[in-house]
C-alpha positions as CSV (number, residue, x, y, z in Angstrom):
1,X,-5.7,8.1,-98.1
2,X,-6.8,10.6,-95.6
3,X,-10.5,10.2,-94.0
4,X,-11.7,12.8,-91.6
5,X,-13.9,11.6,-88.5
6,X,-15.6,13.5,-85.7
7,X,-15.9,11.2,-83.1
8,X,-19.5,12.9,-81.4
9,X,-20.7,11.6,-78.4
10,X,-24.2,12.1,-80.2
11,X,-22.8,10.4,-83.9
12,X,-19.7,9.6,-85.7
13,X,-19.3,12.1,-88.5
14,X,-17.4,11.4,-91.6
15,X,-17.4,13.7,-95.1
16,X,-20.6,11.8,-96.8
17,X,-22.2,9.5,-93.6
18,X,-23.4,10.4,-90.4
19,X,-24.6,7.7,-87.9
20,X,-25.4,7.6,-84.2
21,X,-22.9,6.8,-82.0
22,X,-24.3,3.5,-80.5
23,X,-23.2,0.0,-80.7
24,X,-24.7,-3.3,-80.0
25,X,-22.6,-6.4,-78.9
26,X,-23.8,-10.1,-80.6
27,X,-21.7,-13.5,-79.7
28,X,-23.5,-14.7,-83.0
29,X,-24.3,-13.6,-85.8
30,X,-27.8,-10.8,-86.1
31,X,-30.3,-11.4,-88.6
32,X,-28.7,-8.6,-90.8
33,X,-25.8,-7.7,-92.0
34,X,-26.4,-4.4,-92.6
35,X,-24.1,-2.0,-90.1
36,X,-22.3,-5.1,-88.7
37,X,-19.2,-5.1,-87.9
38,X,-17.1,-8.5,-87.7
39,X,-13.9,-7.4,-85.2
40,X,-12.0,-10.2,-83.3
41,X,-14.6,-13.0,-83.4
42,X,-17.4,-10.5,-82.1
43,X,-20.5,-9.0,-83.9
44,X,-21.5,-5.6,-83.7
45,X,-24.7,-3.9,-84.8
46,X,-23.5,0.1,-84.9
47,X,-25.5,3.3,-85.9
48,X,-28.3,2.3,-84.2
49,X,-28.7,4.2,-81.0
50,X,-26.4,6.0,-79.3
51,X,-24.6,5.1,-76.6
52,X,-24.5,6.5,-72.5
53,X,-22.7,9.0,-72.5
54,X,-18.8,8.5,-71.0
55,X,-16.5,11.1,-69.7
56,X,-13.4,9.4,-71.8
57,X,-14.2,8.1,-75.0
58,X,-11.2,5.8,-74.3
59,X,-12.8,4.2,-71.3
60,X,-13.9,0.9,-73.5
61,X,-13.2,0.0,-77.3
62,X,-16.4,1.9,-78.5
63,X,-15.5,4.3,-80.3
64,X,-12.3,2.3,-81.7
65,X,-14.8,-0.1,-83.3
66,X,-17.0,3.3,-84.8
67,X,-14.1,4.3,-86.0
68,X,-13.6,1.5,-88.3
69,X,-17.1,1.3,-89.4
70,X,-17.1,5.1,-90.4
71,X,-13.1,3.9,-92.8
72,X,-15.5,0.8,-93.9
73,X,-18.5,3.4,-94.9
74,X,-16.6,6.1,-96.6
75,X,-13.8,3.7,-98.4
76,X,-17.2,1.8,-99.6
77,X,-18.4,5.4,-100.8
78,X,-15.9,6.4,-102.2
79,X,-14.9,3.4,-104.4
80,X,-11.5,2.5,-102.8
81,X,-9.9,-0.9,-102.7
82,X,-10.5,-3.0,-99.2
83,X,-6.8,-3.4,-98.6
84,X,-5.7,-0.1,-98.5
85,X,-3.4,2.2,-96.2
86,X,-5.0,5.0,-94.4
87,X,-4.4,8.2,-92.3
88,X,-7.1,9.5,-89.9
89,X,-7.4,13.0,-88.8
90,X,-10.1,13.1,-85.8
91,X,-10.6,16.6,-84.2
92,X,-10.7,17.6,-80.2
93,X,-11.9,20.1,-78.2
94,X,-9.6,22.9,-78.1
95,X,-9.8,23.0,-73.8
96,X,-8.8,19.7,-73.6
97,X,-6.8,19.1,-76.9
98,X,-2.9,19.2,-74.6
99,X,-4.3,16.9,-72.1
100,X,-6.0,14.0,-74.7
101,X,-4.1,14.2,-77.6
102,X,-1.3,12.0,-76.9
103,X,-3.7,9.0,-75.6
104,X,-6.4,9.5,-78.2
105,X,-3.8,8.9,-80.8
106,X,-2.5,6.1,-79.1
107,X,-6.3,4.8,-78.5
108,X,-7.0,4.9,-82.8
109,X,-3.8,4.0,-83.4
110,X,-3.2,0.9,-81.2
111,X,0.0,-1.5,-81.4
112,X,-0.5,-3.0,-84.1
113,X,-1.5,-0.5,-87.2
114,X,-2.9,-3.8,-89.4
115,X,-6.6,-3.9,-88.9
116,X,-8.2,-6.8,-90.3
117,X,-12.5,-6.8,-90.1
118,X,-15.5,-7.1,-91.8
119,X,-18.3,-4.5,-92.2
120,X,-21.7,-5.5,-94.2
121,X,-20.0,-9.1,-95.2
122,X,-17.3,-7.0,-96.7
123,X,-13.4,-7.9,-95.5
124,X,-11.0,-5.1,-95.1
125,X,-7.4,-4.6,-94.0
126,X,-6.9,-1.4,-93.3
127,X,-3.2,-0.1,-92.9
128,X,-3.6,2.4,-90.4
129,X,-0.4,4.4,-90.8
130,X,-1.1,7.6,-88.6
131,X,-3.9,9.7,-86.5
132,X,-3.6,13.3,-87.2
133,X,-5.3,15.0,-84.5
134,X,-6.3,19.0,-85.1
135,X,-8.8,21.3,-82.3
136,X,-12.4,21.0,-83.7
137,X,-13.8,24.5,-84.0
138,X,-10.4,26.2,-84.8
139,X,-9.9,23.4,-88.2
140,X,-14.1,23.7,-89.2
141,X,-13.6,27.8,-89.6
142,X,-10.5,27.5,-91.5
143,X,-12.6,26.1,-94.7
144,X,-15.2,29.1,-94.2
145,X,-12.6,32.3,-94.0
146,X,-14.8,35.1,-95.2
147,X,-17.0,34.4,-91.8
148,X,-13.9,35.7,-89.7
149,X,-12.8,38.1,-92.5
150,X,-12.4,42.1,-91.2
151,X,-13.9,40.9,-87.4
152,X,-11.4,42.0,-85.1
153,X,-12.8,39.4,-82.3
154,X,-15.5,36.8,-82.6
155,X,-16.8,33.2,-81.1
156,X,-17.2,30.3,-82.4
157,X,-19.7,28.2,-80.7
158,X,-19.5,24.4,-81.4
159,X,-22.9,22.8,-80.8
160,X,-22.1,19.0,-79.9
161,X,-24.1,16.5,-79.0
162,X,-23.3,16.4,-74.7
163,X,-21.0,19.7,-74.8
164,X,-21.2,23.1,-76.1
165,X,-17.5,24.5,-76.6
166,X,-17.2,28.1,-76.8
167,X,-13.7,29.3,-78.3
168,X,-12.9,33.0,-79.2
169,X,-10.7,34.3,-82.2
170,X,-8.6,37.7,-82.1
171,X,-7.4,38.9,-85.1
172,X,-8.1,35.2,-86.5
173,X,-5.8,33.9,-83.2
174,X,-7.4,31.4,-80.7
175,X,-7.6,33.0,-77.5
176,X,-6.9,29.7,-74.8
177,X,-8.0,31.8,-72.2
178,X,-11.3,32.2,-73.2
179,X,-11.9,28.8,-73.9
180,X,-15.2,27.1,-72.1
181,X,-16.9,23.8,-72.6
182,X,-20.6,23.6,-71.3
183,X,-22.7,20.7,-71.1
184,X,-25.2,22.2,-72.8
185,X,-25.7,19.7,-75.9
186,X,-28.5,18.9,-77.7
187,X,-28.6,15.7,-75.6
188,X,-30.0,17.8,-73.1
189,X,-32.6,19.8,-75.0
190,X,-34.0,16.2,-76.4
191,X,-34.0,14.2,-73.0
192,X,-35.5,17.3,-71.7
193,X,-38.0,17.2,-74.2
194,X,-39.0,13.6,-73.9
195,X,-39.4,14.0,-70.2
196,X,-41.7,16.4,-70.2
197,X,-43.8,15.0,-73.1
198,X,-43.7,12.0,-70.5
199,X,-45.3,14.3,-67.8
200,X,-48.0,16.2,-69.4
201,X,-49.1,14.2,-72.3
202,X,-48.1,10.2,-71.2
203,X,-46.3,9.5,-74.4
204,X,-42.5,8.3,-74.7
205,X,-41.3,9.4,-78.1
206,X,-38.4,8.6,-79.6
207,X,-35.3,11.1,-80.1
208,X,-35.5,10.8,-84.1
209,X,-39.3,12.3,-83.5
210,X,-37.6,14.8,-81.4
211,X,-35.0,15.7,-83.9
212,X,-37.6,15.7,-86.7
213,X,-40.2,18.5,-84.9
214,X,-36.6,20.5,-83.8
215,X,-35.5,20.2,-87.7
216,X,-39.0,22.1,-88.4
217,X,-39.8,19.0,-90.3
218,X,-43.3,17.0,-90.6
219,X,-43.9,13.6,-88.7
220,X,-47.8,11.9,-87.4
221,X,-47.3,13.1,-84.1
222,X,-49.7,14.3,-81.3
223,X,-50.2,18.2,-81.6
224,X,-50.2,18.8,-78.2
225,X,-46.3,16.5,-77.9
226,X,-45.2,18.6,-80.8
227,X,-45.8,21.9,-79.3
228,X,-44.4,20.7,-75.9
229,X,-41.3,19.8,-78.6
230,X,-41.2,23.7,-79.8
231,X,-41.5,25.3,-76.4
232,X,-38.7,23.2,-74.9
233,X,-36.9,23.8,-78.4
234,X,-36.9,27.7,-77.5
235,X,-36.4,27.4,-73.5
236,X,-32.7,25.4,-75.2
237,X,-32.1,28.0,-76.9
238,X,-32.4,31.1,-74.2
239,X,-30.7,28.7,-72.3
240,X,-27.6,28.5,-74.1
241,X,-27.5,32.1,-75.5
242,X,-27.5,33.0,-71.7
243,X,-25.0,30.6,-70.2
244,X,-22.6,31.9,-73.0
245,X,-23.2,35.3,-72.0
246,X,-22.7,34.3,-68.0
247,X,-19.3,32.6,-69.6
248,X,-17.7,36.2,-70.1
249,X,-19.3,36.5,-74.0
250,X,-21.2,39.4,-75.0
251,X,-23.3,38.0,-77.7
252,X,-24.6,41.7,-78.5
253,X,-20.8,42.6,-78.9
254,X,-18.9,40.4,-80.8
255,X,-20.0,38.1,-83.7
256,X,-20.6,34.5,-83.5
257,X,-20.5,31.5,-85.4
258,X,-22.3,28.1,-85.0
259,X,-21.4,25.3,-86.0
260,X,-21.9,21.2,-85.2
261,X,-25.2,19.4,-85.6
262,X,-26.4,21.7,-83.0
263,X,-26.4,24.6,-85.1
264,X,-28.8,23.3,-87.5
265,X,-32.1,23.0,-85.1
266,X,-31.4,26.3,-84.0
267,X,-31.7,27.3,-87.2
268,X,-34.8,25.5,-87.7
269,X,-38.4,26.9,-87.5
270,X,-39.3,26.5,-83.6
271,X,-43.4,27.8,-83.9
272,X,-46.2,26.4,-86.3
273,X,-48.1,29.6,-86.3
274,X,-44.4,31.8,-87.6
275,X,-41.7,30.7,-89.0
276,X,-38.7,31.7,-87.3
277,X,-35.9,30.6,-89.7
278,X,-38.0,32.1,-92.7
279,X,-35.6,34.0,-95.3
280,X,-32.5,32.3,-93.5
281,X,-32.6,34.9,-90.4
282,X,-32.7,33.8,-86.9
283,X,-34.9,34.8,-84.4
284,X,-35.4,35.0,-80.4
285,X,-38.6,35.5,-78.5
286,X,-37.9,39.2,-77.0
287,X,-40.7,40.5,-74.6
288,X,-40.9,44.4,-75.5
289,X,-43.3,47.4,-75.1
290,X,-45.2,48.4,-78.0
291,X,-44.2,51.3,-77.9
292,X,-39.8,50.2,-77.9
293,X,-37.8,51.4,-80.2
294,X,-37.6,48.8,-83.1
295,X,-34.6,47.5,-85.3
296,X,-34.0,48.3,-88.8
297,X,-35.6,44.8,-89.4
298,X,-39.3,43.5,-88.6
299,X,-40.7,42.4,-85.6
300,X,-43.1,39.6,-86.0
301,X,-46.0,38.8,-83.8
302,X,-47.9,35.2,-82.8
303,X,-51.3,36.0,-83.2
304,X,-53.0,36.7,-80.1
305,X,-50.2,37.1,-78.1
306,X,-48.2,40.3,-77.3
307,X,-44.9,38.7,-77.3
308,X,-42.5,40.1,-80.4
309,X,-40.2,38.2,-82.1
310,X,-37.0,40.5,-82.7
311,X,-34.0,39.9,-84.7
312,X,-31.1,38.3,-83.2
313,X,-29.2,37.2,-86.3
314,X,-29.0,37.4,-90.0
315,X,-27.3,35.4,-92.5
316,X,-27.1,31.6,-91.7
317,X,-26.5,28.2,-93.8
318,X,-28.5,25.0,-93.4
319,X,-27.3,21.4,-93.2
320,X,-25.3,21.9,-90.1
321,X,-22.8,24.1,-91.6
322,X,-21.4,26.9,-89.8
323,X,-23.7,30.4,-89.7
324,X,-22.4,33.6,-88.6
325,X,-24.3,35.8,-86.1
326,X,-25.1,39.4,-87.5
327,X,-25.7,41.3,-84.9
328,X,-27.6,45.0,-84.9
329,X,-26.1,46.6,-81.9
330,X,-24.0,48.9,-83.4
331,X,-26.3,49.1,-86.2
332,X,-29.6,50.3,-84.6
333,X,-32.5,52.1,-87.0
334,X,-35.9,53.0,-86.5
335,X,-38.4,51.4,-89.1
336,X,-42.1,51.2,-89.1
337,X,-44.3,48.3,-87.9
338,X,-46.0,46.0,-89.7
């Protein structure tokens, strides 16, 4: 049976679950068995935070032990036997994919390819009969080939939870020579967010409020905390759209698709008063004259405020799935306020 797994260093991503990549050590056992894990004598609560971030994931057994939770949670799912033999295929980042491969492999595989545990009071022995490892943006376009279709040249830009790796395709080839990782992930925008929250308003909110208010979803929290929550939302995104373009990528020249949890809060409606996601087109706040000449789609306006919103992208899917950038520049037409 093969079980895909994108080991984030924000969550652990399978086909049906996603959970935060934390994990809690107990020598006994919690008051729930819910999301504990029984490995070698040891308790473990996982999904319930995530974790400091580490520059190897193969620094301590962390992300060894999510790894069996996320088999546990998708065999469980799917309605497989316990005892069964399985193949994992994990993804990494195309800059680093020659240099981690061989011991990240070696990491999920371990010595001994029997894994005996318990998940949820559940036992399983898992078989573990090989780690098929494949570059993460490169494999998540393959599945979506009308994005790349008749585009000579375009990015892909994989949102992740600490990095952002840019990657570009020519003629559908992976360029390695334009490869770049930033460490521009959402971990930043929501730590960012929380901080200054902390400073103006004296509130420590959660990330899952974060998330929520970044989503464009609804949650009982202060007004004045859920603008701060927008505003730092939109600084992100200028943010990242620039560093790509000081990486070498002309964002107004060739295509680009997002994709990783990332991609979904940019996505997302980032304004009470206008809703910048509304018929699935991106937006960017663009200070213009008046009087500029506009693109051959509307401009919107927050009331009382000169500022225009101009289109930046066009079609784009929801639910973290990858959404290609549109962009005008080539394209350019007048058309009349409104």
């Amino acid at each position: 049976m093969n079980i895909g797994i994108d080991h984030g260093y924000y969550a652990i991503k399978t086909r049906h679950f996603s959970f935060p990549a934390g994990i809690s050590e107990y020598s006994h056992e919690p008051y729930t068995l819910q999301n504990t894990l029984e490995y070698d004598g040891k308790f473990y609560v996982c999904g319930t935070d995530r974790q400091p971030i580490l520059r190897n994931k193969m620094e301590n057994d962390n992300y060894y032990l999510l790894t069996l939770v996320a088999i546990a949670k998708e065999l469980k799912q799917r309605g497989e036997k316990t005892e069964c033999s399985v193949t994992i295929a994990a993804g990494l980042p195309l800059a680093g994919f020659g240099r981690e491969k061989k011991p990240f492999r070696e990491y999920l595989l371990r010595s001994s390819q029997l894994v005996c545990f318990k998940f949820e009071g559940i036992t399983y022995k898992i078989t573990i009969e090989d780690v098929k490892l494949f570059p993460q943006e490169y494999s998540a376009i393959a599945i979506h080939p009308k994005l790349i279709q008749n585009e000579p040249s375009i990015l892909l830009m994989d949102i992740g939870g600490w990095t952002v790796d840019l990657m570009r395709l020519d003629n559908g080839v992976p360029n390695a020579s334009t490869c770049r990782s930033l460490e521009l992930g959402m971990i930043r925008c929501i730590d960012e967010a929380k901080e200054q929250i902390r400073r103006d308003v004296g509130l420590s909110v959660t990330d899952a409020q974060v998330e929520r208010v970044l989503s464009g979803k609804g949650c009982s929290l202060d007004e004045k905390a859920r603008s701060i929550i927008q505003k730092q939302g939109r600084r992100y995104t200028e943010r990242l759209l620039s560093a790509a373009m000081e990486s070498g990528f002309d964002l107004k020249a060739i295509p680009v698709v997002m994709l990783g949890g990332g991609a979904a809060f940019l996505s997302a409606p980032i304004s009470k008063t206008q809703n910048t996601a509304e018929h699935g087109r991106f937006y960017r706040l663009c200070r213009k004259d008046r009087k500029a000449p506009f693109w051959s789609m509307p401009f919107w306006r927050a009331p009382g405020k000169t500022s225009w919103r101009q289109p930046y992208a066009g079609f784009c899917v929801k639910n973290s799935r990858p959404f290609l950038l549109r962009l005008y520049s080539s394209q350019r037409k007048p058309s009349r306020r409104k």
